[in-house]
C-alpha positions in Angstrom: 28.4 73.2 56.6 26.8 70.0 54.3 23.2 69.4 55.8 23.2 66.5 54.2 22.4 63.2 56.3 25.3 60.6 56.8 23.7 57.4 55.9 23.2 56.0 59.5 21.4 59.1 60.7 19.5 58.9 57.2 18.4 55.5 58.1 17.9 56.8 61.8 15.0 59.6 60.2 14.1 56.4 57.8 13.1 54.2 60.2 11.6 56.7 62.9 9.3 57.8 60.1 8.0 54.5 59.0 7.2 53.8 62.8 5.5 57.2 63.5 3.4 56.9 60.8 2.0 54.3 62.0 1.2 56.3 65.3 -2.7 56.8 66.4 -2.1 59.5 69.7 -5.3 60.7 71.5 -4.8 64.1 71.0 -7.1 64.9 74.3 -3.7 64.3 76.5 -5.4 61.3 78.1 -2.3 59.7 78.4 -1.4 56.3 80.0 -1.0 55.7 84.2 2.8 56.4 83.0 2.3 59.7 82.1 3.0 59.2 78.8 1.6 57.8 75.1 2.1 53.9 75.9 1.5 52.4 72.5 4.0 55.0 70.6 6.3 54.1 73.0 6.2 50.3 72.6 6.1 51.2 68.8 9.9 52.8 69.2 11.0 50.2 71.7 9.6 47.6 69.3 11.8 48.5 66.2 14.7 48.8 68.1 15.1 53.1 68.5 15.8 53.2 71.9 19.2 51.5 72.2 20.9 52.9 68.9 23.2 54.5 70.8 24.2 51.7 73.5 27.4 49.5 72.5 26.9 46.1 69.9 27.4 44.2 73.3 24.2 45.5 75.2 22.1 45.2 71.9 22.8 48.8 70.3 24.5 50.1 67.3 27.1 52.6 69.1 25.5 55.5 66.9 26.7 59.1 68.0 24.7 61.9 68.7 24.0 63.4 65.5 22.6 60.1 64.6 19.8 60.6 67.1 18.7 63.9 66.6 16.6 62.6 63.8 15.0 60.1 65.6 14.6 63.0 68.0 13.2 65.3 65.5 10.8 63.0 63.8 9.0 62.5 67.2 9.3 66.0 68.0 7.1 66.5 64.3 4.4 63.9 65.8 4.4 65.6 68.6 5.1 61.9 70.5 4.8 62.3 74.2 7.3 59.6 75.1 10.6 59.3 77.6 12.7 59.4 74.1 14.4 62.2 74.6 16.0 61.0 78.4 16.7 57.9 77.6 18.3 59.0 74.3 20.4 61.0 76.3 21.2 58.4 78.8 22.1 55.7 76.8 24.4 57.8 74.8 25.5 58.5 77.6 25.8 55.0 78.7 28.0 54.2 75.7 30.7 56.0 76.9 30.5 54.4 80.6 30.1 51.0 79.7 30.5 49.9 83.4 27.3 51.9 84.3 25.5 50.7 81.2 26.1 46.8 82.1 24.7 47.6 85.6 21.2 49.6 84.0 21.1 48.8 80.9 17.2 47.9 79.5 15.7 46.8 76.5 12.2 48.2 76.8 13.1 50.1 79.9 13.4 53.9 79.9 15.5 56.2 81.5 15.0 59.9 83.4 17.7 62.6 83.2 17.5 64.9 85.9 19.3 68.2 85.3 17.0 71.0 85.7 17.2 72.9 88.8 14.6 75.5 90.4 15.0 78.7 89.0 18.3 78.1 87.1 18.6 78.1 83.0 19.3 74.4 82.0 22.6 75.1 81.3 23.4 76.5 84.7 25.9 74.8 87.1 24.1 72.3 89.2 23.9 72.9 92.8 23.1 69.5 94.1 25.4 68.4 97.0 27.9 65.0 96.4 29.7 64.4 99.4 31.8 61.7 100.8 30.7 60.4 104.3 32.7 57.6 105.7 32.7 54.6 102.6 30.0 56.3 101.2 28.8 59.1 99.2 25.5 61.1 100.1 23.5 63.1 97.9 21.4 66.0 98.6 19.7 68.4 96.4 16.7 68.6 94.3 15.9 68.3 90.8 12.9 69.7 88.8 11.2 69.2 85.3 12.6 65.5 85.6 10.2 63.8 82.9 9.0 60.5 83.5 11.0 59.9 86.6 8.4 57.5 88.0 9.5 53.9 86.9 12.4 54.7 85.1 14.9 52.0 85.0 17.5 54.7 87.0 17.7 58.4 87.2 21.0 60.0 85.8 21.4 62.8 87.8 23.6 65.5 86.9 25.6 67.5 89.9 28.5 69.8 89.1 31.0 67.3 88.1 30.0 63.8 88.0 27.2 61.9 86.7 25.2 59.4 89.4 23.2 56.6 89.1 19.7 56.3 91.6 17.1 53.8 91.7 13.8 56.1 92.1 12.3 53.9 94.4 15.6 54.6 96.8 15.9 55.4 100.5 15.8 59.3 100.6 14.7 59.5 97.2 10.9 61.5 97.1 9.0 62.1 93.5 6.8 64.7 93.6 4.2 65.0 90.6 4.4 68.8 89.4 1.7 70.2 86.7 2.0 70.5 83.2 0.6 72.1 80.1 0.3 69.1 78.3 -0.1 66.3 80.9 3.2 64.3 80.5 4.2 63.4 83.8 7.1 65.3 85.6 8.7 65.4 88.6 10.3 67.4 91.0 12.5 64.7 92.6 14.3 65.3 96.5 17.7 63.9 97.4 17.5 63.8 101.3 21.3 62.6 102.2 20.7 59.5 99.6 23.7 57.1 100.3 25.4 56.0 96.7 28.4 53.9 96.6 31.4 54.5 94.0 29.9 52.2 91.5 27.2 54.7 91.0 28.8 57.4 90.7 30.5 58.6 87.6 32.2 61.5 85.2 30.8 62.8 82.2 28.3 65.5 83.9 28.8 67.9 81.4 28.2 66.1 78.3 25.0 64.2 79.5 23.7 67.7 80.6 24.7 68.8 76.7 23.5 65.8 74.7 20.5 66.0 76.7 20.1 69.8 75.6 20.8 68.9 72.5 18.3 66.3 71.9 15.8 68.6 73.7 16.1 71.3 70.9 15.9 68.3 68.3 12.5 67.6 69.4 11.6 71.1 69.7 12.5 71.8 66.2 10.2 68.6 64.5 7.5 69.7 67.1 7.3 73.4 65.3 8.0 71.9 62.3 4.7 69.8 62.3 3.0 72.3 63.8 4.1 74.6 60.8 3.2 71.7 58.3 -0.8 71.1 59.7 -0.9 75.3 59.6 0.2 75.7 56.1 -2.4 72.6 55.3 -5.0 74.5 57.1 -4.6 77.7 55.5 -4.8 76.5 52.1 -7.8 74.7 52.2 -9.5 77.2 55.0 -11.9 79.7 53.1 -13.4 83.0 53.3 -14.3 85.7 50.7 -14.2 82.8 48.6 -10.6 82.6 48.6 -8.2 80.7 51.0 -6.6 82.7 53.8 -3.0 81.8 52.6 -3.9 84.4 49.7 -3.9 87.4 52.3 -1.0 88.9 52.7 -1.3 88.9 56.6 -1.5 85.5 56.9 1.3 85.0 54.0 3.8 87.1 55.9 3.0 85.5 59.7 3.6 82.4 57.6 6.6 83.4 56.3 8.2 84.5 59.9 7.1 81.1 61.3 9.3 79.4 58.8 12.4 81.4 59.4 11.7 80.4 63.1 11.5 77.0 62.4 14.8 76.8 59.7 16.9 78.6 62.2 16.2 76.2 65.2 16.5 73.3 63.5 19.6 75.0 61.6 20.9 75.3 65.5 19.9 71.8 66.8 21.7 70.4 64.0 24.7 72.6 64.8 24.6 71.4 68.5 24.4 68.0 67.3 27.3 67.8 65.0 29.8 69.7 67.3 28.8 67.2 70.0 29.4 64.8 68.1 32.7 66.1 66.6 33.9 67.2 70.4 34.1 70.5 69.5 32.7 73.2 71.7 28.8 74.1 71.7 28.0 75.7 74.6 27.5 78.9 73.0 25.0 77.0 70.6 23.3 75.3 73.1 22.6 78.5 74.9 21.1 79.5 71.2 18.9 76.7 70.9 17.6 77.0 74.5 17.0 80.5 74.0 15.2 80.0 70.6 12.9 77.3 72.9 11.9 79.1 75.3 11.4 82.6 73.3 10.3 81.6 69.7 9.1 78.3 70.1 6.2 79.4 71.9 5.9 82.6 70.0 5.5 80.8 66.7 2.4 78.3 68.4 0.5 81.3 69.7 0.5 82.6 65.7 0.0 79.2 64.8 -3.1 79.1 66.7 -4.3 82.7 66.1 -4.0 81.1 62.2 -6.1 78.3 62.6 -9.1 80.4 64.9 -11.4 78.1 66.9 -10.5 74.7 66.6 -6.5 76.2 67.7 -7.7 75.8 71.1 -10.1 72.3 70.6 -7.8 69.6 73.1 -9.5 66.8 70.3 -7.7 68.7 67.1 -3.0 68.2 67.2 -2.5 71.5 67.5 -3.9 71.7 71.2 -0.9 68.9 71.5 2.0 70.7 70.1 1.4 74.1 71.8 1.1 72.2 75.1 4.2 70.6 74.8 6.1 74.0 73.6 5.4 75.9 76.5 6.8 72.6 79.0 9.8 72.5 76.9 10.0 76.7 76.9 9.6 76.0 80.9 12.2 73.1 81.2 15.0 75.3 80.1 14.6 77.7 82.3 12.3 80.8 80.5 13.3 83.0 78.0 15.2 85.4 80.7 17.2 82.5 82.3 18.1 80.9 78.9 19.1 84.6 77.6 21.2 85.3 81.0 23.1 81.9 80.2 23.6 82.9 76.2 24.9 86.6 77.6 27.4 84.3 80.2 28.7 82.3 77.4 29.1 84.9 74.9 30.9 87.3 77.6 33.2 84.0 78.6 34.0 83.1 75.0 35.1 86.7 74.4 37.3 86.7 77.2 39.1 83.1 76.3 39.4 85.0 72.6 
């Protein structure tokens, strides 16, 4: 497999990391009243990010998937709290529905996925209800670890087989605001018998849930490898016995683990990325990469922070930032014993179709 960028995902990882470094965050988590880091957001709606993936006609560049896992990467590594990674998703998405992308589609906007469900791996079937009454479809479920569902332009809400549209702010429609680690806002969001009509509902269920997945373990694997990058700065310019504690062979091993951690999930994003992209099967590498979030990812932070002593655990120095974030993503896909469960399911299914 060639690792080497095409040239628009090179200019994608170009011109994501020209416009994070140019990012200030507050690394205290004092985010905006949206829940998120405003200003970095307006800083990737402002150069145009956003919409790569929407059709020329809506003001996008049609770019695939594994075009936008660098842009999902790079935030990942500046440890961006933004709706990015949903609305990448969606508007991918959107590209290949451009009926629903003409009704929602938003230039500054953002978008919420909803696919998580309460104590289900992300990959698991949805159990949400779509059902026709009369004209009308009603739906009836609930969705958790919905990120930024609270004024999102729509919520793309994945049930078993089709993909449907809802205006947040619709009859039936409740957000709850659930806790997290780092203080991005989530939602838990209720579907009491909400009536959609046919224009909102759509197909494509299974590859929204997967690009989002996809992009997910994109941002996880810049997120650890920043994280890795400000710990190997630390430890060489960190002293004691007049030496820097990347000479002792402790820390030099610990070191060396978090890299191979950090190789093999990016080595698996950019799998799940290119065989999306390529319409080839990845739902045994998905599984991987959800697995490797919610188990190593976390894992690799706690070292990270053991590393850097003290000021690991100061919410005013980025590390507080990243290690927040891993444990909400490790949580969003379901736990390491969910996301294991669906890997074991997969694996056992594949070897059956073989």
């Amino acid at each position: 497999m060639d690792f080497t960028l095409e040239a628009a995902a090179a200019a994608v990882a170009e011109a994501t990391q020209e416009v994070v470094g140019r990012l200030a965050p507050d690394w205290t988590d004092k985010f905006d009243a949206d829940g998120f880091d405003r200003a970095a957001w307006e800083a990737f709606t402002g150069a145009g990010l956003t919409v790569l993936a929407l059709p020329e006609a809506l003001g996008g560049d049609d770019l695939p998937l594994d075009a936008l896992a660098p842009l999902a990467t790079s935030a990942g590594r500046a440890a961006a709290v933004t709706p990015l990674v949903g609305t990448l998703a969606a508007t991918a998405w959107l590209g290949q529905h451009p009926a629903a992308a003409e009704r929602v589609a938003t230039e500054d906007g953002w978008y919420a996925v909803a696919v998580a469900e309460r104590g289900q791996a992300l990959g698991a079937p949805s159990r949400i209800t779509l059902r026709t009454d009369g004209d009308a479809s009603v739906l009836t479920g609930v969705k958790t670890g919905v990120a930024f569902a609270e004024g999102a332009a729509a919520l793309l809400v994945v049930t078993a087989d089709e993909v449907v549209l809802v205006d947040p702010q619709a009859a039936g429609v409740t957000l709850t605001k659930t806790p997290t680690s780092s203080g991005a806002a989530e939602f838990t969001v209720t579907f009491d018998e909400v009536a959609v009509t046919a224009d909102d509902v759509h197909d494509g269920a299974e590859l929204l849930a997967a690009d989002y997945r996809a992009l997910l373990a994109a941002y996880s694997a810049g997120l650890l490898a920043g994280a890795m990058a400000m710990t190997a700065e630390h430890v060489t310019v960190r002293e004691q016995f007049g030496k820097p504690i990347a000479a002792f062979q402790a820390v030099g091993q610990q070191l060396a683990d978090i890299y191979v951690v950090s190789r093999t999930l990016d080595l698996i994003a950019t799998s799940v990325a290119w065989r999306l992209s390529n319409e080839l099967d990845a739902a045994a590498d998905l599984a991987t990469a959800d697995y490797w979030v919610a188990a190593e990812l976390p894992s690799a932070l706690r070292t990270m922070t053991h590393l850097h002593g003290g000021i690991g655990v100061d919410i005013t120095y980025p590390l507080h930032r990243y290690f927040s974030l891993a444990k909400d993503l490790a949580r969003v896909v379901g736990g390491s014993t969910g996301a294991l469960d669906l890997l074991a399911d997969v694996t056992v299914e594949e070897a059956a179709c073989s």
